[in-house]
DSSP file (Angstrom, degrees, kcal/mol; ACC not computed):
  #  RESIDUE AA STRUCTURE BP1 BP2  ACC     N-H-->O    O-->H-N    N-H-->O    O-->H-N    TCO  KAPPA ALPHA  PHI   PSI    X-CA   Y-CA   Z-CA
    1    1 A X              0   0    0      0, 0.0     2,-0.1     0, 0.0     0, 0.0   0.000 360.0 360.0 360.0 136.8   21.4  150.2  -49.1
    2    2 A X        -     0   0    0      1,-0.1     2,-0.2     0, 0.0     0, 0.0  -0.588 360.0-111.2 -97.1 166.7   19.8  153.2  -47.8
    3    3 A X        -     0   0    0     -2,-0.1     2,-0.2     1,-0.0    -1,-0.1  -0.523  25.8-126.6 -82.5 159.4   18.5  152.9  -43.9
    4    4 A X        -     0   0    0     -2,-0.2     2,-0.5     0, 0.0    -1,-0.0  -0.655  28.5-118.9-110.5 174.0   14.9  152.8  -43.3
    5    5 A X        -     0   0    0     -2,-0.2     0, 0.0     1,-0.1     0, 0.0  -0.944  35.4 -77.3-124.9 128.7   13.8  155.3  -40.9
    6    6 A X        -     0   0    0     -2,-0.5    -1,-0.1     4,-0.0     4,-0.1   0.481  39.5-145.9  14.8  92.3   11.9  154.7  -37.2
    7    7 A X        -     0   0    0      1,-0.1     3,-0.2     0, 0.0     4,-0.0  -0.302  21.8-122.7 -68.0-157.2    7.9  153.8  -37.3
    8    8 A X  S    S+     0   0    0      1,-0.4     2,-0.2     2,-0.0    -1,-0.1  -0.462 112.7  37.8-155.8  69.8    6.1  155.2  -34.5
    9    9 A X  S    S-     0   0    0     64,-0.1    -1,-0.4    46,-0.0     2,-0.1   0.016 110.6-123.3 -99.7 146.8    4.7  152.4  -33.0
   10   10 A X        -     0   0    0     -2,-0.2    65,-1.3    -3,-0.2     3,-0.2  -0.570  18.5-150.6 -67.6 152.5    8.5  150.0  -33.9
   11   11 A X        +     0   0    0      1,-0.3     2,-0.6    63,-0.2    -1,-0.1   0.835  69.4  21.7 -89.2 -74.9    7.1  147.3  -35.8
   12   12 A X        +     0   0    0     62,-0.2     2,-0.4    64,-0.0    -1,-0.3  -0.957  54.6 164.2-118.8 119.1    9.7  144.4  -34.8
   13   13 A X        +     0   0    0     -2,-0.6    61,-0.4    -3,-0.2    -3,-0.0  -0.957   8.7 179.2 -26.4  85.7   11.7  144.6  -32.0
   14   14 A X        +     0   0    0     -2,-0.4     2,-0.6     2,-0.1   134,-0.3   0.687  52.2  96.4 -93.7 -17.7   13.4  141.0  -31.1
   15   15 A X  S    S-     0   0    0      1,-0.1    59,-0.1   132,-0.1     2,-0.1  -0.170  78.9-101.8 -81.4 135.1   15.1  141.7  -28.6
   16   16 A X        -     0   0    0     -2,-0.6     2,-0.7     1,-0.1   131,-0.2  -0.163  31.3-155.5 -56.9 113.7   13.7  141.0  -24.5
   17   17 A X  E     -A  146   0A   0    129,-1.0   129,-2.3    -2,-0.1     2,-0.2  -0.611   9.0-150.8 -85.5 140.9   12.5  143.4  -22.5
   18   18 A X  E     +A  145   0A   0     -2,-0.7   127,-0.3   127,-0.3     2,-0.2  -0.528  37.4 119.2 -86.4 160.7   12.2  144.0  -18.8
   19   19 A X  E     -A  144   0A   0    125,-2.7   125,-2.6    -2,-0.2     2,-0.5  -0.968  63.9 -53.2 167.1-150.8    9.8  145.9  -17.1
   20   20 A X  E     -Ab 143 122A   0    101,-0.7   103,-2.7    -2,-0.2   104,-1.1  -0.899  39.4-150.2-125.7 139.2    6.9  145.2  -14.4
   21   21 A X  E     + b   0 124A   0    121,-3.3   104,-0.2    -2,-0.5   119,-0.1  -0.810  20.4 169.7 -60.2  74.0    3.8  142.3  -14.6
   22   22 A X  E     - b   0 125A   0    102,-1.6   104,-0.9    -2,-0.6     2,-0.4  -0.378  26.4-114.6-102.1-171.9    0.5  143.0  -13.0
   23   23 A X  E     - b   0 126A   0    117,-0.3     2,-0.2   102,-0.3   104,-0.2  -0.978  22.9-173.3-138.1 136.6   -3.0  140.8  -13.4
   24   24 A X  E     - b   0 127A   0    102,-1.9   104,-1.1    -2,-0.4     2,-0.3  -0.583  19.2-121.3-127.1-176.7   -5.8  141.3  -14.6
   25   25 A X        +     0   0    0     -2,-0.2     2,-0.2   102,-0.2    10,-0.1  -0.814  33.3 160.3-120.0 166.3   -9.2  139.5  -14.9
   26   26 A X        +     0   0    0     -2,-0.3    20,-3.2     8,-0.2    21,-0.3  -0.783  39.4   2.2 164.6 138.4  -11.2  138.5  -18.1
   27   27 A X  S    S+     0   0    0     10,-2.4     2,-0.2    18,-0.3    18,-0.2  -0.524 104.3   3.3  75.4-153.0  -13.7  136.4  -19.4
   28   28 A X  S    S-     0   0    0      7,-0.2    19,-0.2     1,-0.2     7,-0.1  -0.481  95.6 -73.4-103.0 146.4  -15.7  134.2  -17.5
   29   29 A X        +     0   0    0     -2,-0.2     5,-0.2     1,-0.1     2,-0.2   0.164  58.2 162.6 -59.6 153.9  -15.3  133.9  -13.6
   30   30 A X  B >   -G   33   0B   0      3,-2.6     3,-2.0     1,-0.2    98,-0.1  -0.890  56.5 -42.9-167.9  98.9  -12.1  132.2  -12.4
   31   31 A X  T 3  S+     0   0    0      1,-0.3    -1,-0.2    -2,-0.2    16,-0.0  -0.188 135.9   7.2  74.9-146.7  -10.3  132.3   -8.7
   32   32 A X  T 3  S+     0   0    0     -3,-0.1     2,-0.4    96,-0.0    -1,-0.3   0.682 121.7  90.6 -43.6 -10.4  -10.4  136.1   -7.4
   33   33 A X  B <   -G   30   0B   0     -3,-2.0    -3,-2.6    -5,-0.1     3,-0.1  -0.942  55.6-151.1-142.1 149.4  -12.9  137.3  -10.7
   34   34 A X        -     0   0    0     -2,-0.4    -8,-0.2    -5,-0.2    12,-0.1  -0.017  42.8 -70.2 -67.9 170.8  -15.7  137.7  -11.8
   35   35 A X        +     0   0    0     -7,-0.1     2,-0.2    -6,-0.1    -7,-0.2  -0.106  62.7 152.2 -33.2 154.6  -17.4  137.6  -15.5
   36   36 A X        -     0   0    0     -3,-0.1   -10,-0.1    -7,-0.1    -7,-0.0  -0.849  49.4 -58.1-174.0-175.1  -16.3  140.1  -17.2
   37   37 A X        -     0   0    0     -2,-0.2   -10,-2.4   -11,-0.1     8,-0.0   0.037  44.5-123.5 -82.6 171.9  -15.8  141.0  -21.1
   38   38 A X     >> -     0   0    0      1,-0.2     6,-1.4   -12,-0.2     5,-0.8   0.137  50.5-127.5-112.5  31.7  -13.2  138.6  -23.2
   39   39 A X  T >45 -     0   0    0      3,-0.2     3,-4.4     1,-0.2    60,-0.2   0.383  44.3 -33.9  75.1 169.9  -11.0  141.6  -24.3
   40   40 A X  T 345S+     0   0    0      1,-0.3    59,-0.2    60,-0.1    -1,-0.2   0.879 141.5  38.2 -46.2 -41.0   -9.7  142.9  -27.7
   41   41 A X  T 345S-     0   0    0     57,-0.7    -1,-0.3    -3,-0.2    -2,-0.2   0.524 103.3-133.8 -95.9  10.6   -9.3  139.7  -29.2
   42   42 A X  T <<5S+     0   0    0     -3,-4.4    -3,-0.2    -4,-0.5    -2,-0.1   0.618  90.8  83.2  46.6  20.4  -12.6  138.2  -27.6
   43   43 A X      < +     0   0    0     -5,-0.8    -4,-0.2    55,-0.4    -1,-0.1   0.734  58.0 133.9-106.2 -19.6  -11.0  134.9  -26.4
   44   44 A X        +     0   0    0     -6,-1.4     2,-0.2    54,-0.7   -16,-0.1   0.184  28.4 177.2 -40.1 170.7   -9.5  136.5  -22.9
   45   45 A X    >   -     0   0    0    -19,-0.2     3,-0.6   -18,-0.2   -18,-0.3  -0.762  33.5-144.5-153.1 112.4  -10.3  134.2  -20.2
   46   46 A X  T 3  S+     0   0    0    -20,-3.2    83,-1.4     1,-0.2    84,-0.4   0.867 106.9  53.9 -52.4 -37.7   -9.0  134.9  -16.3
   47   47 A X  T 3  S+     0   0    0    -21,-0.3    -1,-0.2   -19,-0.2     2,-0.1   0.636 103.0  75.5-103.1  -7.0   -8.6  130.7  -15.9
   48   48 A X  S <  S-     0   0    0     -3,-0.6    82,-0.8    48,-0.0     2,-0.8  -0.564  92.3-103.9 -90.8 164.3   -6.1  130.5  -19.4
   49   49 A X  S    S+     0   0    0     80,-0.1    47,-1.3    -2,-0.1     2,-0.3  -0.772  75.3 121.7 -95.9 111.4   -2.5  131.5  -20.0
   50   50 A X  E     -c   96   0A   0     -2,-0.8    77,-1.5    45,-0.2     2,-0.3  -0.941  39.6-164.1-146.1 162.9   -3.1  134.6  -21.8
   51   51 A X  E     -cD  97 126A   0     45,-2.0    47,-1.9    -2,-0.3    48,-0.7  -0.992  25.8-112.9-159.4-176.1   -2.2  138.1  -21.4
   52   52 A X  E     -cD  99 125A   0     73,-1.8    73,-1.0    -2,-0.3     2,-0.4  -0.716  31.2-162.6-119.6 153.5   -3.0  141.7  -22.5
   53   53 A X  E >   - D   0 124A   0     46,-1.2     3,-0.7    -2,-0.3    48,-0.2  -0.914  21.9-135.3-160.0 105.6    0.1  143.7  -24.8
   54   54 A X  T 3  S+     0   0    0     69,-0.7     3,-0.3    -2,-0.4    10,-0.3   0.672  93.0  50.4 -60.5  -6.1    0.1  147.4  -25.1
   55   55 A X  T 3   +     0   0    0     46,-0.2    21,-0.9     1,-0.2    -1,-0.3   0.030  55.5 121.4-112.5  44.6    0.8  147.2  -28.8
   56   56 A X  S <  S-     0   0    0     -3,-0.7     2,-0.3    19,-0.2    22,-0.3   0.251  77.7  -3.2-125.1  -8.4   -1.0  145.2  -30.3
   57   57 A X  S  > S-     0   0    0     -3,-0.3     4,-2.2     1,-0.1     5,-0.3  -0.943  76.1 -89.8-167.6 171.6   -2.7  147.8  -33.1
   58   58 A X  H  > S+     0   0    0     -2,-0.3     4,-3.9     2,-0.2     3,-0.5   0.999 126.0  47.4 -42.2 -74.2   -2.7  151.3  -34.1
   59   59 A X  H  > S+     0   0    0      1,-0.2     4,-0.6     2,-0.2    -1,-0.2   0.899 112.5  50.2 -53.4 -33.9   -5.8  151.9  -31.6
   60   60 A X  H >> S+     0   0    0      2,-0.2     4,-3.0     1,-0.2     3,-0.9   0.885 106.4  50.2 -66.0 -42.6   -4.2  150.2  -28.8
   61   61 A X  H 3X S+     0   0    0     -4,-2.2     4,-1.3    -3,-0.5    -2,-0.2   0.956 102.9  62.0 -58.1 -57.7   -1.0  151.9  -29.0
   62   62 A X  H 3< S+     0   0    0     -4,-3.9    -1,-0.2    -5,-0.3    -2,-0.2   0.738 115.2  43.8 -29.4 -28.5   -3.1  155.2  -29.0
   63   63 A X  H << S+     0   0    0     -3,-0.9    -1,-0.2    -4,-0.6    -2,-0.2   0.815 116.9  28.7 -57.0 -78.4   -4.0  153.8  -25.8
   64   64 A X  H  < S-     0   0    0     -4,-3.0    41,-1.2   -10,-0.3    40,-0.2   0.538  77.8-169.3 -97.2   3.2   -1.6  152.3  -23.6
   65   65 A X    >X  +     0   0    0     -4,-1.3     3,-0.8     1,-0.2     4,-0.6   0.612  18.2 164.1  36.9  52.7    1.8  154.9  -25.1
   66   66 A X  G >4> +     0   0    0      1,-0.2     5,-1.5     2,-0.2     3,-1.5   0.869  69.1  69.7 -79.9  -4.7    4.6  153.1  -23.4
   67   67 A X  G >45S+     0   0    0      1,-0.3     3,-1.3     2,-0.2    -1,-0.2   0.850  89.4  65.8 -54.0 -35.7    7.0  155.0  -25.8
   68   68 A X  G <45S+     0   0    0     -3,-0.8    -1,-0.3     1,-0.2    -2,-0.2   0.841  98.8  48.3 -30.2 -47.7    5.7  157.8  -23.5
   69   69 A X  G <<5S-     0   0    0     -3,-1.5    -1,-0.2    -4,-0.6    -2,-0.2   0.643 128.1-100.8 -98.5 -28.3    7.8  155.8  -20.4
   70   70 A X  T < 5S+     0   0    0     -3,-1.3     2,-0.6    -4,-0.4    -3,-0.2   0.276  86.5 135.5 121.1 -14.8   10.9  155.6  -22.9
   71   71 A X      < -     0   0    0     -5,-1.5     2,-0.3    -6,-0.1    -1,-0.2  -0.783  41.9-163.1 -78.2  88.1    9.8  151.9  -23.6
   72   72 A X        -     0   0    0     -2,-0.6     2,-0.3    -5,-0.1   -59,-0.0  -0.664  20.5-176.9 -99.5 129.0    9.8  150.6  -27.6
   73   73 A X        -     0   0    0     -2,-0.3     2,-0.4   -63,-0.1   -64,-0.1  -0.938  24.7-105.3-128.9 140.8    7.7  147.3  -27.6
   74   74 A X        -     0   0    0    -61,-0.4   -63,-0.2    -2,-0.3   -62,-0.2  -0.449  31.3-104.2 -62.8 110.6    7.0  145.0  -30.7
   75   75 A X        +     0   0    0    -65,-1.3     2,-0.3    -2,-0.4   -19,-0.2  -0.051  49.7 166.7 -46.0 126.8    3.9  144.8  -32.6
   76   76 A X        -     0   0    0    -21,-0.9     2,-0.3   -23,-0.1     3,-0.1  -0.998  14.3-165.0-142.1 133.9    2.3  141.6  -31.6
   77   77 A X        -     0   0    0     -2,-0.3     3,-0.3     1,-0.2    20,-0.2  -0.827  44.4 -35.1-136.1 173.4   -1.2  140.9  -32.4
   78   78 A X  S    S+     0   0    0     -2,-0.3    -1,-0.2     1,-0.3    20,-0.1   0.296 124.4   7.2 -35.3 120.6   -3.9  138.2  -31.1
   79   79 A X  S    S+     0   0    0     18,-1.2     2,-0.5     1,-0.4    -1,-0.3   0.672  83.8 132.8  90.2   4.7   -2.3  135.0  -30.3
   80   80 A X        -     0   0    0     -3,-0.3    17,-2.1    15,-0.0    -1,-0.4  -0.892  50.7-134.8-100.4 152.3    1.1  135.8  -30.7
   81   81 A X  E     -E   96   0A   0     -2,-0.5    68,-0.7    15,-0.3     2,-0.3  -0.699  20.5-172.7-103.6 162.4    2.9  134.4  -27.5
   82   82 A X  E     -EF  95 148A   0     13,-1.2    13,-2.0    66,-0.2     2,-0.5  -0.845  20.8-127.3-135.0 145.2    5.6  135.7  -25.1
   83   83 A X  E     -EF  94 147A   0     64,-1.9    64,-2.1    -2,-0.3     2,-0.5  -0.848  18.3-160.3 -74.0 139.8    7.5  134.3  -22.4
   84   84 A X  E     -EF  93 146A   0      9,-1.8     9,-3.5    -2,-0.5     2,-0.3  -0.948   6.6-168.8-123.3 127.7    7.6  135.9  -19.1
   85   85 A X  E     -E   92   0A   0     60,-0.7    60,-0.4    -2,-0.5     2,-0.4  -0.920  23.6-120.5-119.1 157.7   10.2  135.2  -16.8
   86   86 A X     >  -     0   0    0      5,-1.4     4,-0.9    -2,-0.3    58,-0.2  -0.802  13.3-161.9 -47.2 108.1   10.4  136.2  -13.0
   87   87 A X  T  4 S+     0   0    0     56,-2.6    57,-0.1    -2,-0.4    -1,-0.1   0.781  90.5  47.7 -44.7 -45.7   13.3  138.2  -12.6
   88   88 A X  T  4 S+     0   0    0     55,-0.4    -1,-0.1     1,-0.1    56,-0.1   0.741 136.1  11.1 -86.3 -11.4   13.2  137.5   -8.4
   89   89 A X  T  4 S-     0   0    0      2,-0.2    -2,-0.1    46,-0.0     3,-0.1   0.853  92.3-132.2-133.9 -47.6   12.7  133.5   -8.9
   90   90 A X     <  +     0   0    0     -4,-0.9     2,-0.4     1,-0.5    -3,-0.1   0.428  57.8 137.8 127.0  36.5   13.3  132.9  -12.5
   91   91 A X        -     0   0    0     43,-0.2    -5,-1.4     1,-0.0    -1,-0.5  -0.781  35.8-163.2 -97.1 158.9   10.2  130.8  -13.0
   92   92 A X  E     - E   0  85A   0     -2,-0.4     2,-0.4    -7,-0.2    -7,-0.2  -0.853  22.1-153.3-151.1 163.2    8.5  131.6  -15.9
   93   93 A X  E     - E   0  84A   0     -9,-3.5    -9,-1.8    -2,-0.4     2,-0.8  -0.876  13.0-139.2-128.3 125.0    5.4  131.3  -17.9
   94   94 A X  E     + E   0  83A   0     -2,-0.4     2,-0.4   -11,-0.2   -11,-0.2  -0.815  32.0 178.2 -91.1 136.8    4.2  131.4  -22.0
   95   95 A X  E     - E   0  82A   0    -13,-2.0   -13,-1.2    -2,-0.8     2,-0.3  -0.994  24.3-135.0-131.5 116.5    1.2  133.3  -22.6
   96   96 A X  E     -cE  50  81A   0    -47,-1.3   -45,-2.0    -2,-0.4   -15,-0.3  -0.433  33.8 -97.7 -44.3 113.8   -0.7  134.1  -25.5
   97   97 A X  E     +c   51   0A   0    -17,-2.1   -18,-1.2    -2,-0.3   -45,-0.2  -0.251  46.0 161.1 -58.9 150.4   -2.2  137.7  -26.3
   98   98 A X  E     -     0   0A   0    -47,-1.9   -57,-0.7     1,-0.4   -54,-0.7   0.169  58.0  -5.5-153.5  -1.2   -5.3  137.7  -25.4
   99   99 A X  E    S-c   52   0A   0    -48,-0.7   -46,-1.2   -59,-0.2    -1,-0.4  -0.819  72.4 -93.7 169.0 150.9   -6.3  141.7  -25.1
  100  100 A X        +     0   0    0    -48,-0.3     2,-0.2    -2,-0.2   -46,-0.2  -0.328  69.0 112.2 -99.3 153.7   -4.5  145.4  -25.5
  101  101 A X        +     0   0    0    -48,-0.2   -46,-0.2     1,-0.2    24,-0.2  -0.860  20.0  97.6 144.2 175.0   -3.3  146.7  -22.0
  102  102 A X        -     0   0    0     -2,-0.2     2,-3.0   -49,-0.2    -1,-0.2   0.736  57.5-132.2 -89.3-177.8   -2.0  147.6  -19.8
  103  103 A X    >   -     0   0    0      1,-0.2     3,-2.9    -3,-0.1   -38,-0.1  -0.394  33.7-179.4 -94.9  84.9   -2.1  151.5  -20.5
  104  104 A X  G >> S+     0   0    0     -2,-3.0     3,-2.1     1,-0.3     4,-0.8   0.812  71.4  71.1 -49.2 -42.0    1.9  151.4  -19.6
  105  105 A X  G 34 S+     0   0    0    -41,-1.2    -1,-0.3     1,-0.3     3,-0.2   0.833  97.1  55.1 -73.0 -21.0    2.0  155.8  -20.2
  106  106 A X  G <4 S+     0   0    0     -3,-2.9    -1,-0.3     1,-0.2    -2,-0.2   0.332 112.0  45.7 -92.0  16.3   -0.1  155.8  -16.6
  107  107 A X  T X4 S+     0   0    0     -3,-2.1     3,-3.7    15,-0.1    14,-0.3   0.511  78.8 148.9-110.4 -38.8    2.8  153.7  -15.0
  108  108 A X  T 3< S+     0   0    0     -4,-0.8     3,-0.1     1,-0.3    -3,-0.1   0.092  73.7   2.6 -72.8 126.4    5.7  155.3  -16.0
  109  109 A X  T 3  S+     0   0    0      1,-0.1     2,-0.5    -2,-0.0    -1,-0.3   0.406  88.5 144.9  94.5  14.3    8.3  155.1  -14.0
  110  110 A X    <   -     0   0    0     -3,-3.7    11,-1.1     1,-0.1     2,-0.5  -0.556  36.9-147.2 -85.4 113.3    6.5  153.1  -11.7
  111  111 A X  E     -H  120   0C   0     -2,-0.5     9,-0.2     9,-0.2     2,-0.2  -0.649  19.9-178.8-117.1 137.2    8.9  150.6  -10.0
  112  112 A X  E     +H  119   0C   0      7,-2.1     7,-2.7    -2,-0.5     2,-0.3  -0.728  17.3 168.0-104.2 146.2    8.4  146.9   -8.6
  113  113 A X  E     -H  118   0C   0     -2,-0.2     2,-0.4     5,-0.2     5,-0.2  -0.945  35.9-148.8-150.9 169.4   11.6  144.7   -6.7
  114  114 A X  E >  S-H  117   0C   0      3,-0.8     3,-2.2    -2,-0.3     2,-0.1  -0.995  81.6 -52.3-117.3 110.6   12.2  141.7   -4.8
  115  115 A X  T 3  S-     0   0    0     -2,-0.4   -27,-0.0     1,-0.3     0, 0.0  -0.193 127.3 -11.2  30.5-101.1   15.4  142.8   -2.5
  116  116 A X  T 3  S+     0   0    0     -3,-0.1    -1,-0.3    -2,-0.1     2,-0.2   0.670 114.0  98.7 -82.0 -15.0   18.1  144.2   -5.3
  117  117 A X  E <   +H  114   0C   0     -3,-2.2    -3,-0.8    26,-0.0     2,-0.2  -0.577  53.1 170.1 -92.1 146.4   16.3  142.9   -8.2
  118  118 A X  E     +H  113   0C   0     -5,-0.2     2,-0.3    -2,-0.2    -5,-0.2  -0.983  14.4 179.4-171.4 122.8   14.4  145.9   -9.4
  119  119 A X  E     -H  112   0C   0     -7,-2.7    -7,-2.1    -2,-0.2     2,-0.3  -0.978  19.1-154.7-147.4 136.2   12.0  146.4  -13.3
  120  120 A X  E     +H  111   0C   0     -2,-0.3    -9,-0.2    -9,-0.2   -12,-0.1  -0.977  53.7  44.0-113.9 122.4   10.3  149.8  -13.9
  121  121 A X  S    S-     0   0    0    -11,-1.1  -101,-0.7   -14,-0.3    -1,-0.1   0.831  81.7-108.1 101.4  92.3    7.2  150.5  -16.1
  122  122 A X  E     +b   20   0A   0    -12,-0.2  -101,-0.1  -103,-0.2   -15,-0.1  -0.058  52.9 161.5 -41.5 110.0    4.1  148.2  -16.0
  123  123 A X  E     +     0   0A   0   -103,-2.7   -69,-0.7     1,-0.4     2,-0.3   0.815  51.7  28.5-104.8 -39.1    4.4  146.5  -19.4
  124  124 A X  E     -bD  21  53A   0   -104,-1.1  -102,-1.6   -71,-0.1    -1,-0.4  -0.977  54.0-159.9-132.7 142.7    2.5  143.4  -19.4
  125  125 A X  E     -bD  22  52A   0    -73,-1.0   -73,-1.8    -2,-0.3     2,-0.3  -0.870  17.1-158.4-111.8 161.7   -0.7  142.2  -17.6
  126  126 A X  E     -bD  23  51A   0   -104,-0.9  -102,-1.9    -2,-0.3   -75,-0.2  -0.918  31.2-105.3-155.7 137.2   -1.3  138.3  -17.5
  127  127 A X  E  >  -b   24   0A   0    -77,-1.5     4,-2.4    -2,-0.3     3,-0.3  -0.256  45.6-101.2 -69.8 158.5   -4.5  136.9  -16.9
  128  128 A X  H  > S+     0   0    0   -104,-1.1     4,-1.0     1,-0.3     9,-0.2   0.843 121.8  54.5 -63.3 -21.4   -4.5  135.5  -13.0
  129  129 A X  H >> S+     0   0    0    -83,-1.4     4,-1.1   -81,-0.6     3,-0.5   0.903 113.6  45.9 -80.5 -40.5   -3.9  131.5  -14.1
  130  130 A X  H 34 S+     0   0    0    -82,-0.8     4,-0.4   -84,-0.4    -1,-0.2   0.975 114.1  42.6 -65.3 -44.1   -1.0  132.9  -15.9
  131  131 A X  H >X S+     0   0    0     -4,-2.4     4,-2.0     1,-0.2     3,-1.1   0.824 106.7  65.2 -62.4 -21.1    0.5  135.4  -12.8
  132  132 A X  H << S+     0   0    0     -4,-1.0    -1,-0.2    -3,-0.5    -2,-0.2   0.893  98.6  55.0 -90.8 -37.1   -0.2  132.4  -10.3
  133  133 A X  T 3< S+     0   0    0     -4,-1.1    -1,-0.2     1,-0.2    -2,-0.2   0.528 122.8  25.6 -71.2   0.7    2.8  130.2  -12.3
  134  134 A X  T <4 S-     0   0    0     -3,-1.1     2,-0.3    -4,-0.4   -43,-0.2   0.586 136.3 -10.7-123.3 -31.2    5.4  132.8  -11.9
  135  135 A X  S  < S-     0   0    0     -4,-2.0    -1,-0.3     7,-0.0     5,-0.2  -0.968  79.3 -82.8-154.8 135.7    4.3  134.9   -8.5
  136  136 A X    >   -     0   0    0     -2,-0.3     3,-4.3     1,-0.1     4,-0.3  -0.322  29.1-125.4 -73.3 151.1    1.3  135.1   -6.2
  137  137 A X  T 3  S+     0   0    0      1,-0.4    -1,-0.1     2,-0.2  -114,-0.1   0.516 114.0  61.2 -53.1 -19.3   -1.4  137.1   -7.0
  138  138 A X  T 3  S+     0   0    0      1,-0.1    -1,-0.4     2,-0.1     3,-0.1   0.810  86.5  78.7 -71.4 -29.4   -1.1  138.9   -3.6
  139  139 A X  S <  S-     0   0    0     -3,-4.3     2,-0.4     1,-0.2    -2,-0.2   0.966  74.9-176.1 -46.7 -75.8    2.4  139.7   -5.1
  140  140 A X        +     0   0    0     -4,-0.3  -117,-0.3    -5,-0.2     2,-0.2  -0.412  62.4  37.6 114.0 -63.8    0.1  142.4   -7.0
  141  141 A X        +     0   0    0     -2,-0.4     2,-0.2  -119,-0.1  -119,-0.1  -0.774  61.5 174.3-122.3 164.2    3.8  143.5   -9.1
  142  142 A X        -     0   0    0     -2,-0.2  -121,-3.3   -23,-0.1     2,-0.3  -0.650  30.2-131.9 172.5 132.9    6.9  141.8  -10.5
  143  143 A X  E     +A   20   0A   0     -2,-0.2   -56,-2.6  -123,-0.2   -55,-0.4  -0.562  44.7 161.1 -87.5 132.6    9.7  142.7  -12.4
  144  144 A X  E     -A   19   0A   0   -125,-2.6  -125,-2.7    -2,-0.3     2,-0.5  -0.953  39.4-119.8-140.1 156.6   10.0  140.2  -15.2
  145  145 A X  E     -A   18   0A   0    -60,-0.4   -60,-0.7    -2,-0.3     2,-0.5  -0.915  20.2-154.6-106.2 137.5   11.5  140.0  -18.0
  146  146 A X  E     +AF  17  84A   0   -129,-2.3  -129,-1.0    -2,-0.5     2,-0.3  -0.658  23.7 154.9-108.7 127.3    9.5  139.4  -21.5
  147  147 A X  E     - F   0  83A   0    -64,-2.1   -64,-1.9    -2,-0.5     2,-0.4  -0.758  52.6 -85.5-138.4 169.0   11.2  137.6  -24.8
  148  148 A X  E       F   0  82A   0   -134,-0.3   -66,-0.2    -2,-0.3  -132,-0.1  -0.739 360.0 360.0 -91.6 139.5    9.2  135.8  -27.6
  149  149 A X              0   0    0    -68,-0.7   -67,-0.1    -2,-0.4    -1,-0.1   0.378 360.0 360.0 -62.6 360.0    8.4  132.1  -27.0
C-alpha cells in the first residue's frame, strides 16, 4: 500500500490539540457586544456556544496560516463541534463552528498560563457565552486544550 503524501491544509487530524482561547463577539448584541455580523457561516451569535476555527476552508486557511506557528489543525467546516477544555481548571465547554478565525499566523508564538500551566499560539476564539463556561471573559487568554466532541 503506497503512503499518501501531506495536504497543505491536513485534512484530518484526530488527535487534541493545545494551544490558547480568546473571545470574540458576533451576531446580535449579547453581555460585553454589540451587533455585529454572524460570521462565515452566518449563524454566529455572541449569546450561543459557538466558535470561530482557523480551518475551516481553502479561503480561511489562506487567512488565519496557523501552519505558519508550526500548528497542523483539522478541516472542520460549519457546525462541526469541538470540546474545549481549560487546561488551568479543567472545566470545559462544546461549541459549534460558527465562523473562520482566529488569524492564528499573527499570534505565533504568543503564550497564555495560569501558574505552571502554560499553551502557546491563539487557536480558537469562542463566542463570549461559550468563554464565560470555562474562564472569565476578563481572563482575555487561556491555554486549553481542543479535541472533537
Amino acid at each position: 500500500m503506497a503512503r499518501s503524501t501531506p495536504t497543505d491544509p491536513p485534512i484530518d487530524l484526530l488527535a487534541p490539540v493545545q494551544g490558547e482561547v480568546s473571545w470574540f463577539c458576533c451576531g446580535t448584541a449579547w453581555g460585553p457586544c454589540s451587533s455585529t455580523g454572524k460570521g462565515a457561516c452566518g449563524t454566529c451569535n455572541s449569546g450561543s456556544l459557538q466558535h470561530a476555527w482557523p480551518n475551516t476552508s481553502d479561503a480561511c486557511w489562506a487567512i488565519t496560516r496557523p501552519d505558519s506557528c508550526g500548528v497542523s489543525l483539522t478541516r472542520r467546516t460549519c457546525g462541526f463541534r469541538h470540546r474545549i477544555t481549560a487546561l488551568c481548571t479543567g472545566a470545559s465547554v462544546v461549541t459549534a463552528i460558527a465562523d473562520c478565525g482566529p488569524q492564528t499566523d499573527l499570534f505565533c508564538g504568543e503564550r497564555s498560563c495560569c501558574g505552571a500551566t502554560c499553551a502557546s499560539n491563539r487557536l480558537i476564539d469562542l463566542t463570549p457565552a461559550a468563554y464565560t463556561q470555562i474562564a472569565s471573559l476578563s481572563s482575555g487568554l487561556r491555554p486549553v486544550e481542543i479535541s472533537t466532541a
